[in-house]
C-alpha positions, -999 to 999 in steps of 0.1 A, spaced: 99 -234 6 84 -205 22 110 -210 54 141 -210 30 130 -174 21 118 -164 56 153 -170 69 171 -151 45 151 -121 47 154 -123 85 195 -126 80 193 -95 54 169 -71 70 172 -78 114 194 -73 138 203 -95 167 175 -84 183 150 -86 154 148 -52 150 135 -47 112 167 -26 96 174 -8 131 204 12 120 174 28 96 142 53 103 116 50 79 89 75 74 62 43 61 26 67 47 -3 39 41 -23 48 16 -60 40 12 -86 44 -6 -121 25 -25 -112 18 -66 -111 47 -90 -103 75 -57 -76 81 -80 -49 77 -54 -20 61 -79 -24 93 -97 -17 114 -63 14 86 -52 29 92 -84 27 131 -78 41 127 -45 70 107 -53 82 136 -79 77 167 -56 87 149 -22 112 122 -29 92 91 -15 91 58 -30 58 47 -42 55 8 -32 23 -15 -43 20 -44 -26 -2 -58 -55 28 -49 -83 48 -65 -56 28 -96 -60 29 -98 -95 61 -93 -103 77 -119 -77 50 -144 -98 68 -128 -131 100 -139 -117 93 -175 -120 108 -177 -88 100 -206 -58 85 -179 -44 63 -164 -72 53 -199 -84 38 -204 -43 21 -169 -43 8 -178 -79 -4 -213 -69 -23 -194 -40 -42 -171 -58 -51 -198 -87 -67 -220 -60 -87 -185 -41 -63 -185 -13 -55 -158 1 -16 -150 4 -5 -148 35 2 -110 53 34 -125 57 47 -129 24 35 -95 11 53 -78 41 86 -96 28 84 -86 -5 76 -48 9 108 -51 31 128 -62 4 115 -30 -14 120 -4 11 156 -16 15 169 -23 -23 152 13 -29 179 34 -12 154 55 1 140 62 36 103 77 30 79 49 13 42 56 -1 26 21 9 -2 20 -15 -31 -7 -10 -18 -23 23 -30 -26 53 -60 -45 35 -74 -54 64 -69 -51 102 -53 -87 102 -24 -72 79 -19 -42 96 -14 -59 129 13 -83 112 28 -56 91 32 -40 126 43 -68 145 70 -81 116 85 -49 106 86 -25 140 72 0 117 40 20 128 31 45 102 37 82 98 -3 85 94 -27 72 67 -31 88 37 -70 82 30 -87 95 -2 -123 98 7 -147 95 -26 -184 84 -29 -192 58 -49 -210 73 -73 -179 90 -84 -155 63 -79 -177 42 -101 -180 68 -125 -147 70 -126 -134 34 -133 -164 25 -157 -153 57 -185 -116 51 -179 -99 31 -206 -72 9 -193 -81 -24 -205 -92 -35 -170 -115 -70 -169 -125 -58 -136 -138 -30 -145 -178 -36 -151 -205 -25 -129 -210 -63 -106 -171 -64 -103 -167 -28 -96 -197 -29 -64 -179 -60 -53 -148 -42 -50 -167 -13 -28 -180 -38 -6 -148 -48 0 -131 -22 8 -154 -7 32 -157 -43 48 -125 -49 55 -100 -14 47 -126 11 68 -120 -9 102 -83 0 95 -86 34 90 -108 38 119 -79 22 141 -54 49 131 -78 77 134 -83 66 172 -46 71 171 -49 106 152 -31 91 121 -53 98 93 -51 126 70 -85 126 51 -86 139 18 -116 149 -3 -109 131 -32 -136 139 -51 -124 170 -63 -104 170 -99 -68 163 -97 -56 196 -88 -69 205 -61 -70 169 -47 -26 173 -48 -32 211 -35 -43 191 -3 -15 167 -5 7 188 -6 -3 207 23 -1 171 41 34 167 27 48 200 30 67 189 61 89 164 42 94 189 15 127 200 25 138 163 17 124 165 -13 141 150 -46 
């Protein structure tokens, strides 16, 4: 099932020498950050004033389950049992993205979750990031934050929400520190309110502002 898919991806998106989308340069921006750091808010302000394409590799997953595709049905069979899905399949469905999006500058929000992913979305696509796009909160604030805000979210009560921290710094922080050995992280203080936390972004992003859409 999953190797019918594998090898048509690999036919649409390599070149002979499995090279992901060589004749293409993408300008890939990971961004990270704990629940409630209010980074969706920030993609969303990027993709108007500098033309990227916002990409969540959790929407991803739920709308190839939405599909009711072979694939969607696997990924939703996976989760119902606690499994985790594979780096892999995620990294297909962003692929897919990037290249049905037309665009050459991606906002890839929530992935790397963990230094396993990063090292596969590395090794399938070719791609190392631009830099990593981290919105630095406390968790006072992030938890704050997601408990007022009214979005109908199950996950959002106090256990769930601590959980979630402990996750994050568990397994994202060991990916951030990776890229800022490499000098690829951008730190933002994302505590502040929304306007000045995009006042910083966009001094970050003023270098791809002459692409801007």
């Amino acid at each position: 099932m999953m190797r019918s898919l594998e090898n048509q991806l690999t036919t649409m998106f390599y070149d002979v020498n499995g090279n992901f989308a060589a004749d293409k340069k993408f300008v890939v921006v990971f961004v990270l950050g704990g629940p409630g750091s209010g980074k969706g808010t920030q993609c969303a302000n990027i993709v108007q004033h500098f033309g990227f394409t916002h990409l969540s590799a959790g929407d991803l997953l739920r709308a190839e389950i939405k599909s009711g595709s072979e694939n969607g049905t696997m990924i939703q069979n996976m989760i119902k049992e606690g499994k985790i899905v594979p780096s892999e399949v995620t990294i297909k469905l962003l692929q897919q993205a990037m290249l049905e999006s037309g665009n050459d500058k991606f906002l890839i929000d929530g992935f790397p979750r963990n230094e396993e992913n990063r090292a596969a979305f590395e090794h399938v696509t070719k791609i190392e990031p631009e830099f990593v796009l981290f919105f630095d909160c406390s968790e006072e604030e992030m938890e704050q934050r997601l408990l007022s805000r009214n979005q109908g979210r199950v996950d959002d009560n106090i256990e769930t929400i601590r959980k979630r921290f402990r996750v994050f710094v568990e397994s994202s922080i060991p990916v951030i520190e990776y890229y800022k050995a490499k000098g690829k992280v951008s730190k933002i203080d994302a505590g502040k309110s929304v306007d000045e936390v995009f006042e910083d972004v966009k001094a970050i992003f003023s270098p791809y502002s002459a692409q801007a859409a």
